[in-house]
C-alpha positions as CSV (number, residue, x, y, z in Angstrom):
1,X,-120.8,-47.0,4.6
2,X,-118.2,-44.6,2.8
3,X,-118.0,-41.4,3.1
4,X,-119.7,-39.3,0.2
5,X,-115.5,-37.5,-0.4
6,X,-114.5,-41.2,-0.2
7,X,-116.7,-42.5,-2.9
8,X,-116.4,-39.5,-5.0
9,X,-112.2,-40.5,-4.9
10,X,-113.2,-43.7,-5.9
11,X,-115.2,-43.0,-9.0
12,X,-112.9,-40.0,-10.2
13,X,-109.5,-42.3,-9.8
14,X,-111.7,-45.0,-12.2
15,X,-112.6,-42.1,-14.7
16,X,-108.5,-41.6,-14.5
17,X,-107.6,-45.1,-15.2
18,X,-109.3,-44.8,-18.6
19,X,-108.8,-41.5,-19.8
20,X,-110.0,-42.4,-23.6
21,X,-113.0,-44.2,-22.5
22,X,-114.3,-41.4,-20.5
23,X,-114.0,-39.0,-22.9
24,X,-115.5,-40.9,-26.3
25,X,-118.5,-41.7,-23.6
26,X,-118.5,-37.9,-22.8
27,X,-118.5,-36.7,-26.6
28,X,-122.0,-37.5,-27.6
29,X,-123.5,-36.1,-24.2
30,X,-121.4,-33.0,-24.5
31,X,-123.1,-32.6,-28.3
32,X,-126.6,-33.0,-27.3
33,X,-126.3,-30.1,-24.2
34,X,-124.5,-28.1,-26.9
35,X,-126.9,-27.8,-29.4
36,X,-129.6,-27.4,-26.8
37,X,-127.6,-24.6,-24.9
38,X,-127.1,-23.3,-28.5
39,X,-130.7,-23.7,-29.9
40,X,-132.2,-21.9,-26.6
41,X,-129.5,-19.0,-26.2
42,X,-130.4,-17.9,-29.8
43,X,-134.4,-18.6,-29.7
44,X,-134.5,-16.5,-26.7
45,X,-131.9,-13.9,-28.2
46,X,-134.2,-13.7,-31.2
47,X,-137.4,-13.4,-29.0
48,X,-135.6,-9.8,-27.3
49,X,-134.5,-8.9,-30.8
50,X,-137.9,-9.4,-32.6
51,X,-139.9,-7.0,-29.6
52,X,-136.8,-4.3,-30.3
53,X,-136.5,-4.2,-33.3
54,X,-138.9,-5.8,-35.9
55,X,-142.0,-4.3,-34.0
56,X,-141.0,-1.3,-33.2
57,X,-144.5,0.3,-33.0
58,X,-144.9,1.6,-29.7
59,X,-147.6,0.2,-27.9
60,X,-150.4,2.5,-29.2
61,X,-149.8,2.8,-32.4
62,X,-151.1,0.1,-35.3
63,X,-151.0,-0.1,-39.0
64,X,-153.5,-0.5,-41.8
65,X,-152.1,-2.3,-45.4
66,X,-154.1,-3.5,-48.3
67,X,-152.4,-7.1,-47.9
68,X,-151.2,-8.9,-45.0
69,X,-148.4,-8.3,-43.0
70,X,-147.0,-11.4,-42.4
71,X,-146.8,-14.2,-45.2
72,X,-148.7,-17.1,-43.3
73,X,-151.5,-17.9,-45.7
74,X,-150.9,-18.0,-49.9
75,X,-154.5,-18.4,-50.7
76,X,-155.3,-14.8,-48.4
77,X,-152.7,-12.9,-50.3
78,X,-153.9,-13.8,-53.8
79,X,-157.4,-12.6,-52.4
80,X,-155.8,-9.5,-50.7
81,X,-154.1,-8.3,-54.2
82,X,-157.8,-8.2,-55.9
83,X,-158.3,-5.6,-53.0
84,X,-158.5,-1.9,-54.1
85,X,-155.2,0.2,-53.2
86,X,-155.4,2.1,-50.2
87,X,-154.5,5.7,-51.1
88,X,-154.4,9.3,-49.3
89,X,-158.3,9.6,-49.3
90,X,-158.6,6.4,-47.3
91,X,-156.3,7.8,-44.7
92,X,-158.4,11.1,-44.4
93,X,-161.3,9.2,-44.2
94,X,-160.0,7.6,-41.1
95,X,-158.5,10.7,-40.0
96,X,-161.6,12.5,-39.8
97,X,-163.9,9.3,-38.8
98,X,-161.6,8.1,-36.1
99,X,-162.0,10.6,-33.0
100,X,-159.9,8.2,-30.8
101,X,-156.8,8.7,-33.2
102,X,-154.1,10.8,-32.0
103,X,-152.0,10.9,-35.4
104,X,-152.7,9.9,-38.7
105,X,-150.1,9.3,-41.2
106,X,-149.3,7.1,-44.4
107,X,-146.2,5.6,-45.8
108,X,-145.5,4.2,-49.1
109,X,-142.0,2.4,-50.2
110,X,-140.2,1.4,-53.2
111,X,-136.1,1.2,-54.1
112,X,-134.0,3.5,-56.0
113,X,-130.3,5.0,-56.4
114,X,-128.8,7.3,-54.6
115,X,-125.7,9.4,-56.0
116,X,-124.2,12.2,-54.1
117,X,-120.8,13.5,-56.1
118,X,-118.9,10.6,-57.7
119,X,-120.8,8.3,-55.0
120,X,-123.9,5.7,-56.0
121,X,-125.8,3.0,-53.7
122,X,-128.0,0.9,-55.4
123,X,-131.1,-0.9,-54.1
124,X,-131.9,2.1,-51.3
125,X,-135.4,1.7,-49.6
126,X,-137.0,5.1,-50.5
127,X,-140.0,6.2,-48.2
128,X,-142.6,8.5,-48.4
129,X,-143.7,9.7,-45.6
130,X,-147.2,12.5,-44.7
131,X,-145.1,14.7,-42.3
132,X,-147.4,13.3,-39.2
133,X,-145.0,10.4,-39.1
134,X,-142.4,12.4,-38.0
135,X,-143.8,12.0,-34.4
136,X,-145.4,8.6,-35.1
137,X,-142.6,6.8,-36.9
138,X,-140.0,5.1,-33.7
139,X,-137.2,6.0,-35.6
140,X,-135.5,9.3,-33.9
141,X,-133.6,12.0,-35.4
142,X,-129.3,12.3,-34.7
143,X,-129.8,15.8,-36.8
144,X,-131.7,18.4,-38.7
145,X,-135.4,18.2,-38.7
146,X,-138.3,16.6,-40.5
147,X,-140.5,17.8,-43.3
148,X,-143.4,20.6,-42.8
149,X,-146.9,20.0,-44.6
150,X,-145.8,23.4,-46.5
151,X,-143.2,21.0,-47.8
152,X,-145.6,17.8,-48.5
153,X,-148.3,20.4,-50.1
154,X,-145.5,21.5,-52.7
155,X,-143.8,18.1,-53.4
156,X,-140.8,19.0,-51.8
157,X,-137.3,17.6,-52.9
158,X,-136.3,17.5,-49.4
159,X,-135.3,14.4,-47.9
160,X,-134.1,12.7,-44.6
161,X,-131.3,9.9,-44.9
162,X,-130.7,6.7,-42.6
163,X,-127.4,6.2,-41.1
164,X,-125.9,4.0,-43.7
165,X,-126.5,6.2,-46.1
166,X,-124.8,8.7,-44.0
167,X,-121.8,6.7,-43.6
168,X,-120.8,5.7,-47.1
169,X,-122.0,9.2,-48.9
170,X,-121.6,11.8,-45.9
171,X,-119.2,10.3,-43.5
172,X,-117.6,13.0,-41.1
173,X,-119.4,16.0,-42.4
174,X,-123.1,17.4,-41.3
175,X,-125.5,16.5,-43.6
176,X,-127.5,19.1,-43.3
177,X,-128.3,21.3,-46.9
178,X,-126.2,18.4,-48.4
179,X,-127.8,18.0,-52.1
180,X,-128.0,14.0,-52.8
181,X,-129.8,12.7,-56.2
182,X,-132.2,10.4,-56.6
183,X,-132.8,8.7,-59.7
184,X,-132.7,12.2,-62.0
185,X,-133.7,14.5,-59.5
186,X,-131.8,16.2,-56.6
187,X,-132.8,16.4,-52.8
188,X,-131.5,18.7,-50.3
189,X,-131.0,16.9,-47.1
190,X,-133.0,18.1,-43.7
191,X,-132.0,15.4,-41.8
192,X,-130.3,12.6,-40.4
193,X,-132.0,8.8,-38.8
194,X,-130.7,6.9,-36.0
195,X,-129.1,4.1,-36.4
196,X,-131.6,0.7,-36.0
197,X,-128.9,-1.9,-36.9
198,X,-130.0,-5.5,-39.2
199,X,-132.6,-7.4,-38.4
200,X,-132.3,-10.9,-39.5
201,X,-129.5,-10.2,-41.9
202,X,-131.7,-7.7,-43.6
203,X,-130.0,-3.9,-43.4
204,X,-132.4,-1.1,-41.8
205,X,-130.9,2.0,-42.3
206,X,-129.9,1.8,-46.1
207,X,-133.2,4.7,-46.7
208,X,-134.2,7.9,-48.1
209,X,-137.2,9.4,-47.1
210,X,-139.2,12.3,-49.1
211,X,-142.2,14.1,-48.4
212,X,-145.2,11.2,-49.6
213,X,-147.0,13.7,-52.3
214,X,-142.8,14.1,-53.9
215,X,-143.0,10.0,-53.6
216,X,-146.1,10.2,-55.7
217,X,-145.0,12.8,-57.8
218,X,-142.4,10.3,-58.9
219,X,-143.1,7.4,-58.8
220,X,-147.0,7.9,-59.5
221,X,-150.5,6.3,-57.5
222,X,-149.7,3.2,-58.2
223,X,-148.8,1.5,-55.4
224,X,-151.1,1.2,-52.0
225,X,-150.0,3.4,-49.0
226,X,-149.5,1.9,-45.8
227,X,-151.6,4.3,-43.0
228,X,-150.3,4.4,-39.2
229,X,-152.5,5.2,-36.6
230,X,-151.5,6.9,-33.1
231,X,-154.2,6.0,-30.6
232,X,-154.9,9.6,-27.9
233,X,-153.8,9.1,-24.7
234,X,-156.0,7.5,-22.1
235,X,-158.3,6.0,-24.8
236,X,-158.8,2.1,-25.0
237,X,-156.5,0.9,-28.2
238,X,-158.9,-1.3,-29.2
239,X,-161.7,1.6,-29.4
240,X,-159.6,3.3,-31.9
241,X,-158.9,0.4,-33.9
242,X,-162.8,-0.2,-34.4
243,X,-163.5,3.7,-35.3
244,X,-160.3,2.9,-38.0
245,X,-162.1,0.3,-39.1
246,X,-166.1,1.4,-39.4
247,X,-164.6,4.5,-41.0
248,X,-162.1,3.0,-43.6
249,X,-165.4,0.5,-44.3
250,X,-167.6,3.0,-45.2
251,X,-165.1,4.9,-47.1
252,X,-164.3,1.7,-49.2
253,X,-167.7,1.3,-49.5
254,X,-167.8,-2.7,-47.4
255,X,-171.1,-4.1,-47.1
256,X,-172.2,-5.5,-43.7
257,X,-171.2,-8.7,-43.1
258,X,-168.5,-8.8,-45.9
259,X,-164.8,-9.3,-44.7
260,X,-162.2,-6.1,-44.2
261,X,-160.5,-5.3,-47.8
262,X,-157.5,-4.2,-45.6
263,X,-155.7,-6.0,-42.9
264,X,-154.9,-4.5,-39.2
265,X,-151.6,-5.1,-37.2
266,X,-150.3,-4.3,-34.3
267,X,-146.9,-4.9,-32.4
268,X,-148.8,-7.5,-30.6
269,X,-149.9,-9.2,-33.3
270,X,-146.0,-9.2,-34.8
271,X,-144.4,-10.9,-31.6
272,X,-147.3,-12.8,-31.7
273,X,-146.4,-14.3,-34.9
274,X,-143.3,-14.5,-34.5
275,X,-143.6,-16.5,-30.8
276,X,-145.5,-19.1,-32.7
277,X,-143.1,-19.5,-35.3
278,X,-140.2,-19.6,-33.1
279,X,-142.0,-22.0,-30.9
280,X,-142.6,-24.5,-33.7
281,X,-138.7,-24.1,-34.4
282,X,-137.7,-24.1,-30.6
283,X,-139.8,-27.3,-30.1
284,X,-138.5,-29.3,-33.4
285,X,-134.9,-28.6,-31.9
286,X,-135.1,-29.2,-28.5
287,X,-136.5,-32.6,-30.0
288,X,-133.0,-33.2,-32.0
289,X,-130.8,-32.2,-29.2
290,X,-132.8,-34.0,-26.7
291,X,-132.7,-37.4,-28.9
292,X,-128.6,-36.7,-29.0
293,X,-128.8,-36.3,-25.1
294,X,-130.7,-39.2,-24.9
295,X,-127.8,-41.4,-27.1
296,X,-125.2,-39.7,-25.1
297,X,-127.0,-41.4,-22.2
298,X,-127.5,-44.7,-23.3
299,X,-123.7,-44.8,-24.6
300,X,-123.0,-44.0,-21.1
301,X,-125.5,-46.6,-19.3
302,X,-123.5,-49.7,-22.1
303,X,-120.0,-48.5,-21.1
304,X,-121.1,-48.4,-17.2
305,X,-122.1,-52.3,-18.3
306,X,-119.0,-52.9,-19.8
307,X,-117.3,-51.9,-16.6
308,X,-119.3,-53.5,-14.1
309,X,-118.2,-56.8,-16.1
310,X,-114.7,-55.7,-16.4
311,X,-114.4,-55.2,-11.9
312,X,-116.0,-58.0,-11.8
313,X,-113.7,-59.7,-8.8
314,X,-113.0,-55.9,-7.7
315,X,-116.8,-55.9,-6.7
316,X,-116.3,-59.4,-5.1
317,X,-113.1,-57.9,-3.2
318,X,-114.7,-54.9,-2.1
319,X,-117.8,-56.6,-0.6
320,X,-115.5,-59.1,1.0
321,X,-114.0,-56.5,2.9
322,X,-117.2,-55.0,4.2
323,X,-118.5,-52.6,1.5
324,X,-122.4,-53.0,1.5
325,X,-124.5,-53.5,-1.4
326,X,-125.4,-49.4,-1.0
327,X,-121.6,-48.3,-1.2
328,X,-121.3,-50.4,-4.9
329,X,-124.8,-48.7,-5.7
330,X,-123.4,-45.5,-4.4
331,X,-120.0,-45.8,-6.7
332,X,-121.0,-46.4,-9.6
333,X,-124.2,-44.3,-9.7
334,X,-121.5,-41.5,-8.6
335,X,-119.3,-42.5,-11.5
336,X,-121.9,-42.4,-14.1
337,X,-123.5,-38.8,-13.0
338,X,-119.4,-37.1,-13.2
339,X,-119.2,-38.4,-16.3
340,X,-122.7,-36.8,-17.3
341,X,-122.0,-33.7,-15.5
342,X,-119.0,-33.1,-16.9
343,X,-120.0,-34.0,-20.3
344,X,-122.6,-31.5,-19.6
345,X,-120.2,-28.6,-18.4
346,X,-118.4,-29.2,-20.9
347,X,-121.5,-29.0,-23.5
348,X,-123.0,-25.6,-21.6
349,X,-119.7,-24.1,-22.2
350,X,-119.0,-24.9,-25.7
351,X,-123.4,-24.1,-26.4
352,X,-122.6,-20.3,-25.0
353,X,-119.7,-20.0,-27.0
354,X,-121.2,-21.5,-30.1
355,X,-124.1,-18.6,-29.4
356,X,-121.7,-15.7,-28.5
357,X,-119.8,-16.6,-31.7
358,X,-122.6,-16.1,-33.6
359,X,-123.5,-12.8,-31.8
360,X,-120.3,-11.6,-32.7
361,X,-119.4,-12.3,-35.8
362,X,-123.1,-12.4,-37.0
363,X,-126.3,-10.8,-37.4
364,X,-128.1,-13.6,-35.8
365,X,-128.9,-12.7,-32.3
366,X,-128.3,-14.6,-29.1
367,X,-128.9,-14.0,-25.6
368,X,-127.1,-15.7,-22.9
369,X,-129.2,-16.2,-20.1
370,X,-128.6,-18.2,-16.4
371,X,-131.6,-20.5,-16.3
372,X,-130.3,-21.6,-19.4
373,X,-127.2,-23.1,-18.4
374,X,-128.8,-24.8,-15.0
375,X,-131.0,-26.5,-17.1
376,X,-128.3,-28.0,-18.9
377,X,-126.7,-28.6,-15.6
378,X,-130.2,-30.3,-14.8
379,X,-130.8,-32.3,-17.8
380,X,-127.2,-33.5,-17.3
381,X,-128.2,-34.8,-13.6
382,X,-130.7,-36.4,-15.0
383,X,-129.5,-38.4,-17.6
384,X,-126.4,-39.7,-15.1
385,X,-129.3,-40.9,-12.7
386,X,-132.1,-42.2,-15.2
387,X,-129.1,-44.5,-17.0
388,X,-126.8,-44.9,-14.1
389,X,-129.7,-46.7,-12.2
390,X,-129.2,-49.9,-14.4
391,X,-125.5,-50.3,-14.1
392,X,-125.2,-49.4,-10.9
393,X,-128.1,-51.6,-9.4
394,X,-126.2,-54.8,-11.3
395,X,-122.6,-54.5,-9.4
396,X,-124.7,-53.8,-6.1
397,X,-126.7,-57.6,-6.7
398,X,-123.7,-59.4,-7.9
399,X,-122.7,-62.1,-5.3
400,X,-119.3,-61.7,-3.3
401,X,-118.2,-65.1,-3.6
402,X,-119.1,-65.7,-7.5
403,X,-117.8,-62.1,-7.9
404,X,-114.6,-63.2,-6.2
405,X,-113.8,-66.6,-8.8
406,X,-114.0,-64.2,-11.7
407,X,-111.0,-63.7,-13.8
């Protein structure tokens, strides 16, 4: 019996002897591990990038809207927009019926245009904001303060700006006492925001927000506030979520057993969604990619054929000299998981930097991860076994003596 080096010369001097062959055979292997490294690098990337950043409620903290949150059923939302608008009186009504709630806060949102000197941005996300989001609201300050109730009570024009409004009105200077208008009317700046970067494409810090009562005062009642809801420390989440709810019933005036007119959601129930969602689009992938690895495998397992006709009478030779039937198995089972293996390196590598391109010179996130690449590794293993066996079984049965006469 060979030597495993010795067979493993063998099958690497035939890969040699036809260069061109090898590597057309390789190509539609190499695709199908690519676009699976590629697909899973950016599902999971997007899996990390949804918990940091599109739910960034902290763990107690949930939210309370007229209409859903997420976009997953057209008939609810047509129902939801019948609802009533939820307004400043709802959220002291859960303020005060809601002994399990920390903080209490609304927010309400709309765009606008910002000018500061000979400066304009159009399509700014402007905010307004009860001052108690200050310390329930994730977003942390780089400067200045926020807004006092004094402020709120009076309608304020005070306002705090995010960073990209920052960077292309205020670069390089402090921003604090900076006067910035708004529509017709001019703020004095308190305050700068963090930077939270784009999530999905879709710009974060390209804001303004005003005391809620000054959003009101300009933009009038009516749209519905959005109320966000600190649970206390050491008090089961799911307690104050009920107390939320019993109280914003009764002050809505619900009868018993008729559905919420307002919808609940937590960070849980965003990755949530989103898990589901990216599931579906995970499993539809893998299903393409694994269909390509699957060709790539069965071009492999017809050009194995090919050559097991084509050494024909250097099979014959071979077993005339003493090779067994488990050394012919041996070679070309060896020969047909290189080829996959390296059609699968080859694949891994050109999947990561596929998903690192996109990193970089995108939005789109994508996480490169270990496990990911040694099941590429694995699938490639597989697929030179499962349609290696075929080939490689043939050359082992062919007879020495017929094998010898061929031409």
């Amino acid at each position: 019996m060979l030597a495993l080096r010795d067979n493993l010369a063998q099958s690497f001097d035939s890969l040699r002897s036809h260069k061109l062959r090898t590597v057309l055979t390789l190509l539609g292997l190499t695709m199908g591990v690519a676009t699976l490294i590629t697909v899973m690098t950016i599902v999971q990337g997007a899996n990390v990038y949804v918990e940091q950043r599109i739910a960034r409620l902290g763990s107690d903290v949930f939210q309370i809207s007229r209409t859903p949150f997420t976009l997953t059923d057209w008939d609810l939302i047509i129902k939801a927009l019948r609802y009533k608008n939820l307004e400043l009186d709802d959220m002291r009504a859960v303020q005060e019926g809601c002994p399990d709630c920390l903080l209490t806060g609304a927010a309400i949102s709309g765009s606008a245009r910002v000018h500061y000197g000979d400066k304009e941005l159009n399509d700014i996300n402007l905010i307004g904001h009860t001052p108690s989001m200050g310390a329930i609201d994730t977003r942390t300050l780089t400067e200045g303060r926020y807004f006092t109730d004094i402020e709120n009570d009076r309608s304020a024009f005070v306002c705090l700006i995010g960073a990209d409004v920052v960077d292309q009105l205020l670069p390089g200077s402090s921003v604090i006492g900076q006067v910035i208008r708004i529509g017709n009317q001019q703020f004095t700046v308190l305050g700068a925001l963090d930077r939270i970067g784009s999530v999905l494409g879709q710009n974060q810090d390209n804001f303004v927000i005003v005391p809620i009562n000054t959003y009101l005062r300009l933009r009038g009642a009516r749209s519905s506030v959005t109320i966000n809801i600190k649970a206390g420390k050491g008090v089961a989440f799911e307690n104050a979520e009920d107390e939320a709810r019993v109280a914003l019933r009764g002050k809505r005036h619900v009868r018993a057993g008729a559905d919420d007119d307002f919808f609940i959601a937590t960070k849980d129930s965003f990755i949530a969604l989103w898990q589901s969602i990216s599931s579906a689009f995970f499993a539809v992938f893998i299903m393409v990619s694994s269909i390509s690895a699957v060709v790539g495998g069965i071009v492999i397992m017809n050009v194995m054929l090919v050559s097991v006709t084509e050494r024909t009478k250097e099979i014959g030779v071979r077993r005339a000299v003493g090779a067994s039937q488990r050394d012919i198995l041996r070679q070309f089972l060896a020969e047909s998981v290189i080829q996959c293996l390296l059609g699968g390196a080859v694949g891994i590598a050109g999947g990561f930097l596929c998903a690192l391109a996109l990193r970089v010179f995108t939005a789109f996130p994508a996480s490169v991860q270990t496990w990911v690449a040694l099941l590429g590794v694995l699938l490639s293993s597989v697929i030179g076994l499962f349609f290696g066996i075929y080939p490689a079984v043939r050359a082992s049965k062919l007879d020495p003596v017929v094998a010898l006469r061929s031409e």
